[in-house]
C-alpha positions in Angstrom: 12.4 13.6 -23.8 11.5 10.0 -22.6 8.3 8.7 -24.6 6.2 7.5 -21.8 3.6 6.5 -24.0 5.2 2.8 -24.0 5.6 2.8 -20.0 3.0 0.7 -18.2 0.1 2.4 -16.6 -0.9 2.1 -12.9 -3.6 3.8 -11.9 -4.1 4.6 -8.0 -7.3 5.6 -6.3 -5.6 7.4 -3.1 -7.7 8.5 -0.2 -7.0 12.3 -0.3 -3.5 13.3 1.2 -0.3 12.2 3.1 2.3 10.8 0.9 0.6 11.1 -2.3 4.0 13.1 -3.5 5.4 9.4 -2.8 4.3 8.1 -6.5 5.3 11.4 -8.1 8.7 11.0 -7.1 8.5 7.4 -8.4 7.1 8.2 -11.3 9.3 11.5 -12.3 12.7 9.0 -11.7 11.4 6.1 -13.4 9.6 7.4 -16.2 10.0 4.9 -18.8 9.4 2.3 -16.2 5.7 3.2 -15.3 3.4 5.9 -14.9 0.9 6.4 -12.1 -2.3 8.6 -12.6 -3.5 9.2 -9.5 -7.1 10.2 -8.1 -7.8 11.5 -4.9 -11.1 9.6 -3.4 -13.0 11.8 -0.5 -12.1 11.2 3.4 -8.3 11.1 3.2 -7.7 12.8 6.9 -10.4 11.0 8.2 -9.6 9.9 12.1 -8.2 6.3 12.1 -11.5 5.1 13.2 -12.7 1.8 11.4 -16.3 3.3 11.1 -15.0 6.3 9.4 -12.7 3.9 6.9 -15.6 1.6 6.1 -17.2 4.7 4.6 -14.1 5.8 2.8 -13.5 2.5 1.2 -17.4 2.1 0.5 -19.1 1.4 -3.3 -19.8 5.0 -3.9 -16.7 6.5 -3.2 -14.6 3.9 -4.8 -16.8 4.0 -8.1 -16.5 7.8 -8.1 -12.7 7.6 -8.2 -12.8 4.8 -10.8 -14.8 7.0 -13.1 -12.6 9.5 -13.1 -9.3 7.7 -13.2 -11.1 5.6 -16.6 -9.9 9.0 -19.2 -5.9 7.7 -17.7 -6.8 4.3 -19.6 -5.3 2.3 -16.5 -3.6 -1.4 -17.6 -4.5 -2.1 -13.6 -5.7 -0.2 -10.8 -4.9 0.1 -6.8 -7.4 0.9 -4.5 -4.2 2.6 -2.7 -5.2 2.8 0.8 -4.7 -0.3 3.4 -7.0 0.5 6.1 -10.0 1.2 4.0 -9.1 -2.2 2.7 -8.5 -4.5 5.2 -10.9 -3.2 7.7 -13.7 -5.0 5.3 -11.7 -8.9 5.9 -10.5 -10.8 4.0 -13.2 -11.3 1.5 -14.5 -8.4 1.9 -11.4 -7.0 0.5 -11.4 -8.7 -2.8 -15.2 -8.0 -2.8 -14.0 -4.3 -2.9 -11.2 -5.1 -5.5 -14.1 -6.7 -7.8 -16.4 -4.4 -8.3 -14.0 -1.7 -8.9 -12.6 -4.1 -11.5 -15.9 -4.8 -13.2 -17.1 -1.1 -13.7 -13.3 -0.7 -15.4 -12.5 -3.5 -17.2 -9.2 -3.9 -15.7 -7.4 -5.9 -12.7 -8.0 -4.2 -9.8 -6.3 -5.0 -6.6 -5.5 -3.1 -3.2 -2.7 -2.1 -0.9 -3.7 -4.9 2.1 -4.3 -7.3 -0.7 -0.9 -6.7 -2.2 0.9 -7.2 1.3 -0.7 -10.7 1.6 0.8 -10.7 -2.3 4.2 -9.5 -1.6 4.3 -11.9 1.3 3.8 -15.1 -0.9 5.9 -14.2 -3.8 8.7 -13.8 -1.3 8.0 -16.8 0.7 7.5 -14.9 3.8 5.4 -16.6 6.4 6.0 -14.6 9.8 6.3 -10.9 10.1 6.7 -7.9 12.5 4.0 -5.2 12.2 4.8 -1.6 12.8 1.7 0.6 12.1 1.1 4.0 12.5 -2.5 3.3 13.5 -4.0 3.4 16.8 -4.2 -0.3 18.2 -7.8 -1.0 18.0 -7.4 -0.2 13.7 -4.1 -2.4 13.6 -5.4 -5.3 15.2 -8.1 -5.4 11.6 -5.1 -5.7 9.5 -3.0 -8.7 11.6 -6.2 -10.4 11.3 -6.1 -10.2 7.4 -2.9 -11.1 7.2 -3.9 -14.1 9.5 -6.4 -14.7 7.4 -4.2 -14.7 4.3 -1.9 -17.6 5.8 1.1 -15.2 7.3 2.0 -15.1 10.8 2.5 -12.3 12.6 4.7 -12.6 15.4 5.4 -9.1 16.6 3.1 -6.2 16.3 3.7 -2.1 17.7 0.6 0.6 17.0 1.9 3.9 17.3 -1.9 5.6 18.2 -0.9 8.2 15.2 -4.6 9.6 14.8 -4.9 11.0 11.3 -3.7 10.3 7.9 -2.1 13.6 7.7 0.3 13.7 11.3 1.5 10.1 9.4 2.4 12.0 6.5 4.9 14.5 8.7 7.2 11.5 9.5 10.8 11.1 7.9 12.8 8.4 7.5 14.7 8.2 11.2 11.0 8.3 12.3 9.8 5.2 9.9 13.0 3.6 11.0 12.5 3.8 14.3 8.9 2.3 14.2 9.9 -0.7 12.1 13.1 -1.2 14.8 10.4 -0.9 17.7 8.2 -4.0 16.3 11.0 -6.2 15.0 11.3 -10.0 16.1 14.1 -12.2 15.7 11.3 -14.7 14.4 10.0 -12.1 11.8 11.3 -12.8 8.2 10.0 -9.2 7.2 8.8 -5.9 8.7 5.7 -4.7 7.7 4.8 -1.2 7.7 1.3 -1.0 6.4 -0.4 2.9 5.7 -0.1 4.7 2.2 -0.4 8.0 4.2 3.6 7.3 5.3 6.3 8.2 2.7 8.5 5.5 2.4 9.6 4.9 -1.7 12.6 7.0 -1.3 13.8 4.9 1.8 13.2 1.3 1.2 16.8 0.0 0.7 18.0 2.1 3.8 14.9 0.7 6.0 16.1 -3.0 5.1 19.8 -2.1 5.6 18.4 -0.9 9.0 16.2 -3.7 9.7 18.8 -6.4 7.9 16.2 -8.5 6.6 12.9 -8.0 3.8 10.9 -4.6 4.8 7.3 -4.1 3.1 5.7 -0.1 2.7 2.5 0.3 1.7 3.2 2.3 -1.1 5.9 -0.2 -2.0 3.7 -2.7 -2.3 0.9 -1.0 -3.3 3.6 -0.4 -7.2 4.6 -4.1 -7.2 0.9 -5.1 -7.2 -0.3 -2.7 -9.5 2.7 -3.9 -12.3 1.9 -7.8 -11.0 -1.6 -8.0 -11.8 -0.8 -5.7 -15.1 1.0 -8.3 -16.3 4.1 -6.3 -16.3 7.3 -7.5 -14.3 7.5 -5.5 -10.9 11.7 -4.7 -11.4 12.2 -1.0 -10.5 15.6 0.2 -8.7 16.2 0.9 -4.9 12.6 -0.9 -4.1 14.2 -3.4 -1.6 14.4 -7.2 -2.1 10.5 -7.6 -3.2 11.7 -5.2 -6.7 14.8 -7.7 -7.1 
């Protein structure tokens, strides 16, 4: 039996359900690599309304998940959801991020911040957006990443209401969405909601796409090892793991 003891820990605050079964596989295939505790925070299936997702990325909620991840002993943390994220800014986000990581003691980051990340390490400055969100929502996170210094240069909402109908899609779903927003300008495709499974199929998005492709839950791994202090190499992660 692998001793997972030594294996990095990542611990994920995730906004109840979707593609929460995303980490497990991760974790089960790659168990001396990392281990992800998880914690479910309340208002997962909320509608993709930025009201609704201010209140599911708000103090109480967050602080809540944090004090029940602490017993995992976390080297990092993830608030794990993009939406509730990036619909606060740009500093509102690391505001979020902050206080998390002062009632833990640990870096804490999130899934938008770890795009704008994941962008920069790879020397990405123009991407194609393909989100599951309704327009309105989407339009909040191309500003962050505007607001972060990348350029986005293509953009497709798919008006998918809930967290849960964006957990039902497969891979020649996912594919298609990222083929629908591509731009011949676009270094990368980003596809930004931790409610879509994705960690199964990131070299086959990018040997889709033929260039750099960026999941939420991708990202939301690399960032969590990054800010650890570990280094983010894990297998069949796309060009951001190599």
């Amino acid at each position: 039996m692998t001793d997972q003891s030594r294996a990095p820990i990542v611990g994920l605050l995730y906004p109840g359900f979707g593609a929460d079964d995303d980490f497990e596989y991760l974790e089960h295939v790659a168990p001396e690599a990392l281990r992800l505790p998880l914690v479910r925070t309340a208002g997962g299936d909320v509608a993709h309304l930025v009201d609704e997702l201010i209140a599911v990325g708000g103090s109480e909620n967050l602080l809540d998940g944090a004090r029940r991840l602490a017993v995992h002993e976390p080297e990092s943390v993830m608030w794990a959801c993009t939406s509730g994220s990036f619909v606060y800014g740009w500093r509102g986000a690391h505001d979020q991020a902050n206080e998390v990581s002062t009632a833990m003691g640990v870096p804490v980051s999130s899934t938008s911040i770890a795009f704008a990340e994941a962008c920069r390490s790879l020397g990405v400055g123009r991407v194609a957006v393909a989100a599951s969100y309704p327009d309105d929502l989407a339009r909040h996170f191309t500003r962050f990443l505007a607001d972060s210094g990348v350029d986005v240069v293509s953009f497709r909402s798919s008006g998918i209401a809930t967290a849960g109908e964006v957990g039902l899609l497969g891979k020649d779903d996912v594919i298609a969405m990222a083929s629908a927003a591509d731009h011949p300008g676009a270094d990368a495709i980003l596809i930004p909601d931790t409610a879509m499974h994705s960690l199964r199929w990131i070299d086959d998005l990018e040997v889709a796409a033929g260039k750099i492709v960026l999941t939420a839950n991708q990202v939301t791994v690399w960032e969590g090892l990054r800010i650890a202090g570990h280094p983010p190499r894990l297998e069949n992660l796309g060009e951001l793991f190599r």
